[in-house]
N, C-alpha and C positions, 0 to 999 in steps of 0.2 A: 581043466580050468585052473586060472591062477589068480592068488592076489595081487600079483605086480599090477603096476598100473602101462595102460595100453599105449607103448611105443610106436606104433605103426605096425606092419606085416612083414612076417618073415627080415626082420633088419632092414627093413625098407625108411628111408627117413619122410621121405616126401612122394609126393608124383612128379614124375620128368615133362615138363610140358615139351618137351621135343622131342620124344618118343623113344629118347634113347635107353639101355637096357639101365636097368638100376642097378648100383654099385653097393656092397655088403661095407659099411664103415663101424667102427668101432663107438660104441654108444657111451659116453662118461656114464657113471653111476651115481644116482640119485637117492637119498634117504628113501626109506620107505614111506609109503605113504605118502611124499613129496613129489609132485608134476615138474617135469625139466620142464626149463623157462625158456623159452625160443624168440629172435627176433623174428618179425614178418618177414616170411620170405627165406628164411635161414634154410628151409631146405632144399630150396632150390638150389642153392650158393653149393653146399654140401653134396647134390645130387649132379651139379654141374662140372664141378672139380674132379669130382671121382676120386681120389684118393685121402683116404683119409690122414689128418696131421699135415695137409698140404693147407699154407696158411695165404692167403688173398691178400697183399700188401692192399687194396683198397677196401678191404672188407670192412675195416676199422673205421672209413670216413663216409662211408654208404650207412652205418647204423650209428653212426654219431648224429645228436643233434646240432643242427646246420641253423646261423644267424644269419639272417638276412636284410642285413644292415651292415652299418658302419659298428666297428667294434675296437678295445682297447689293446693294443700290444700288451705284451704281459713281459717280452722279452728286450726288444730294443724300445727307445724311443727317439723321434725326430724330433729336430730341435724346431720351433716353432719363430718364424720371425716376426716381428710386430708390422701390422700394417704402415704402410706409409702416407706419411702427412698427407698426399694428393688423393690417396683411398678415401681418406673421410676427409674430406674440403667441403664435404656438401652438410657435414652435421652443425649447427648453430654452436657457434663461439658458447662457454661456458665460463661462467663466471659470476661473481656476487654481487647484486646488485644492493645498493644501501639502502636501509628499512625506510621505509613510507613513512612520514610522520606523523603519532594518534593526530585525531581527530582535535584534541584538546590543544594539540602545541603546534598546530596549524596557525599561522598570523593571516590577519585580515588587511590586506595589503590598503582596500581602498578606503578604510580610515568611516566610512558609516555604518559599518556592520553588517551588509550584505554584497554578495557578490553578484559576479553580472551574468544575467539569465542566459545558460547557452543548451542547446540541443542535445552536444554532446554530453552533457553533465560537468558541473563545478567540485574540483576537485577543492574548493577552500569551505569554510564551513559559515553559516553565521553565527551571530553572537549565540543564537536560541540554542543551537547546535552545540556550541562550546559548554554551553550552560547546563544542558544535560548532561554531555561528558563528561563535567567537572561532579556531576550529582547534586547542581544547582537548580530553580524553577526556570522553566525555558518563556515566563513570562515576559514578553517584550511590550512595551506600553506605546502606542500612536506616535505619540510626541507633542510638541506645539505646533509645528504644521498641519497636520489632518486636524488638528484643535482649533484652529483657526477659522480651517475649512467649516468645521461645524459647524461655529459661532457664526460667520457668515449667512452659512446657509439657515440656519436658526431664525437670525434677525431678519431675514429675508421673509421667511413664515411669518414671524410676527409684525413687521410692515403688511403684509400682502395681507393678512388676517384684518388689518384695519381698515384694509381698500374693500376688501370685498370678496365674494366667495369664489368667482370666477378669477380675480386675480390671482388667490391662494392656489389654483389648481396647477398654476406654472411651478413654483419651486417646489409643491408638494410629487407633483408628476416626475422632477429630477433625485428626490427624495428616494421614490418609490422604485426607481430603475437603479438609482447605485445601491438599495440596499439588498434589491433580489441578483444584482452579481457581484456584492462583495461577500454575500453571505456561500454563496459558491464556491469563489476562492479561497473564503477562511476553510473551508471544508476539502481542498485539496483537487476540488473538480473543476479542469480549467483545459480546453474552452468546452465549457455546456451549455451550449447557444439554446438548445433546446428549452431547458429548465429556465435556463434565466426569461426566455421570451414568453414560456409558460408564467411564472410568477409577475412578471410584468402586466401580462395581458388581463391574470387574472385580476391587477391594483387598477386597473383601465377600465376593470367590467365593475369591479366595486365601486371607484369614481363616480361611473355613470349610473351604477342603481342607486347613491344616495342623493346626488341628482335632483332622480327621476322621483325619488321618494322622499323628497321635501329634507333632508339631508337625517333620515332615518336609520338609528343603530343596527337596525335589522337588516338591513340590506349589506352591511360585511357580513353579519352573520351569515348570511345565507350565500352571497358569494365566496364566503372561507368553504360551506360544505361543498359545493356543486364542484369548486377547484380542488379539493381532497377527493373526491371520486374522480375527476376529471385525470387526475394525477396519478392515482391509483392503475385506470384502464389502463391509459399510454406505457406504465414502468411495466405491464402482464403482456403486452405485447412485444416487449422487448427481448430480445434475441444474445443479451449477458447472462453472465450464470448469477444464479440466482442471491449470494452475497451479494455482488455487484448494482442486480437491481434493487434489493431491498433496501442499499445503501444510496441508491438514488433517487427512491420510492423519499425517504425519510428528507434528504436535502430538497428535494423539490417542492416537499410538502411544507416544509420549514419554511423554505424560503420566498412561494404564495404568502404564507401565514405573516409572516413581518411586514411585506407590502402594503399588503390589504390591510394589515394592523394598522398599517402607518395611516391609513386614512380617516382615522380618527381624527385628525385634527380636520377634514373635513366635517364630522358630524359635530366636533363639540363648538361651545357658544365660541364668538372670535374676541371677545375679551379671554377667555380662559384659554387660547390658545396665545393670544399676545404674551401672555405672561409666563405661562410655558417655555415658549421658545427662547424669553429672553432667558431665563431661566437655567433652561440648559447650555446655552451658549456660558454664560459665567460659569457654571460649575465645572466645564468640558477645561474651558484653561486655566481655571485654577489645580484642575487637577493633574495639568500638565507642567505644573509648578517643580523644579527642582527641590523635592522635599519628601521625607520618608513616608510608606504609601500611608501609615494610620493617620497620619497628619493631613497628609494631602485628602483623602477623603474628609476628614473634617472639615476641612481648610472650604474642600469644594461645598458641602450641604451647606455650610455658613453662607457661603458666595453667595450659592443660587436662594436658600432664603431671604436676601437682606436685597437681591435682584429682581426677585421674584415680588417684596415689599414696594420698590419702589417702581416697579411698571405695575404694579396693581392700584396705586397709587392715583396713576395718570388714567387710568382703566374705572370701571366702575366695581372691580372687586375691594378696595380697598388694603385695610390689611391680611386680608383671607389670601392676597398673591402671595404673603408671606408660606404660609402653610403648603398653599398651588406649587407653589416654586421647590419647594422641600422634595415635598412628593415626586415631582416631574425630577429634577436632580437623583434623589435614589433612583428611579428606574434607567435613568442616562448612565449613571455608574455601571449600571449592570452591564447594559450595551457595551460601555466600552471595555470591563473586563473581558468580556467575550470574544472582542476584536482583536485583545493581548496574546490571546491564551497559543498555545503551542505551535510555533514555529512561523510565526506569521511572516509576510512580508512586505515591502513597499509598497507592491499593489493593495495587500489586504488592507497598510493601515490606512490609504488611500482610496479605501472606497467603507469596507465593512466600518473600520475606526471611525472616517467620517458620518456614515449612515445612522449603524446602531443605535448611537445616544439618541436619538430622533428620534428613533421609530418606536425602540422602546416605552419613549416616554410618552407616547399617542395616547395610551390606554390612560395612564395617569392622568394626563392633560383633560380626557372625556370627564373621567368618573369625576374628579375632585371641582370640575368647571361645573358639573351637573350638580355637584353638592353645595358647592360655595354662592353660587350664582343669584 
């Protein structure tokens, strides 16, 4: 027995897989206790040669690691020529196009402040848009034309209030349909045929149950709840995600709610609706008045009280249209803040602008007709 560590048999390096007799070579010497290191196969290579110090010009690239790829010269290099212009003809021209201009130093070419409604989208911005940009309020106000409109349709109320309650039901029924699809459009949701003919139907069901019920308060009431449940079902059936309906859930509901509000001027006495409407009609253009807004709302509650005085006047309220007229004017303001408010447009001030101040003032016109009377 020895300590060396085990070289193979009798100077043998390997087995001959071709049977031929084994050749005696000469073994390097290894530290003690240190194992010669062999590539795979080395004895074959060794037991195939047969002689020892006989060196295998390919032995070196058989037990090299081998890339198998594309690799880098280390020694020469070829010179690389640039593609030619027809090689890349097909890549898109390069070049710097000139910056977009903000939002703010956009010009509104058509001189109203809105641009013209198109499918693909308006590349110019409106006033309200600029207004924000600038870190300005994006409030935009009706104007005197949807002001006008009001008044019109105001004094049409107040005539037809004098005629009669069947007459009153023509301008209030037009009333009640521009304010359930302007109140839509100020809300961004256009066209909602659905919603709008919901709130509509629901001022057509309140119409008829005050009617029916001797021209009784209760009867919006009770048509405002059956149309918030009615509103409610349809948006749970709805197949939008749920943001979507909840935000349709609340416009539909609002937008019953104002209609059917508005038919208050059905229920209250048709003196205190006469004076009402004239009412609002004065205060709607005066506040369309070129004049700073603290002003012009004063400017307007004045109007509409001293309007409000004198169709009470001709009325059997006397000077209490003063007070009627006050009242009914704040809640018109409100209206038509609401109409202004963030990013409105020509349809909006053209239906919600005109509507609002109306409908709003319904309630007022009720309570204060009910109290003064």
């Amino acid at each position: 027995m020895t300590n060396q560590p085990y070289d193979g048999y009798d100077g043998y390096d390997g087995y001959d897989p071709y049977g031929q007799q084994p050749q005696h070579a000469q073994q390097p010497q290894h530290p003690q206790g240190q194992a010669p290191q062999a590539w795979p196969g080395q004895g074959y290579q060794q037991g195939h040669q047969g002689y020892p110090g006989y060196e295998d010009p390919h032995a070196a690239q058989q037990y090299t690691q081998q890339w198998q790829g594309q690799t880098w010269e280390t020694q020469t290099h070829q010179q690389v020529s640039a593609p030619a212009a027809a090689d890349t003809a097909y890549l898109p021209p390069q070049g710097y196009a000139a910056p977009a201009p903000a939002p703010a130093e956009v010009a509104d070419a058509s001189g109203d402040g809105y641009g013209p409604a198109t499918l693909g989208g308006n590349t110019r911005v409106t006033d309200a848009q600029r207004a924000r940009a600038e870190g300005r309020s994006p409030i935009i106000e009706p104007g005197m034309q949807p002001a006008a409109l009001t008044a019109l349709l105001g004094l049409l109320l107040a005539g037809a209030a004098a005629v009669g309650t069947y007459a009153l039901l023509v301008p209030l029924v037009v009333l009640q349909a521009v304010t359930a699809a302007g109140w839509f459009r100020l809300n961004g949701m256009w066209p909602a045929r659905q919603g709008i003919a919901l709130g509509f139907a629901g001022a057509l069901a309140a119409d008829a149950a005050l009617l029916a019920s001797g021209r009784s308060p209760a009867a919006i009431l009770g048509t405002l709840g059956v149309w918030v449940l009615l509103a409610l079902v349809l948006q749970l059936r709805s197949h939008a995600d749920p943001d979507e309906r909840m935000y349709g859930l609340m416009a539909t509901v609002a937008a019953a709610a104002l209609a059917i509000v508005a038919g208050g001027y059905l229920a209250a006495d048709a003196d205190a609706v006469t004076v009402g409407a004239v009412a609002v009609a004065v205060a709607v253009l005066a506040r369309a008045l070129p004049l700073p807004t603290a002003a012009s709302v004063v400017v307007a509650l004045l109007a509409a009280a001293g309007g409000g005085g004198v169709a009470g006047a001709m009325t059997g309220l006397g000077t209490s249209g003063a007070l009627l007229g006050a009242g009914a004017a704040a809640c018109a303001l409100i209206g038509h803040r609401v109409a202004s408010y963030d990013y409105p447009s020509r349809f909006v001030h053209f239906t919600a602008g005109v509507a609002l101040p109306l409908s709003a003032a319904a309630p007022a016109v009720y309570v204060l007709g009910r109290a003064l009377v």
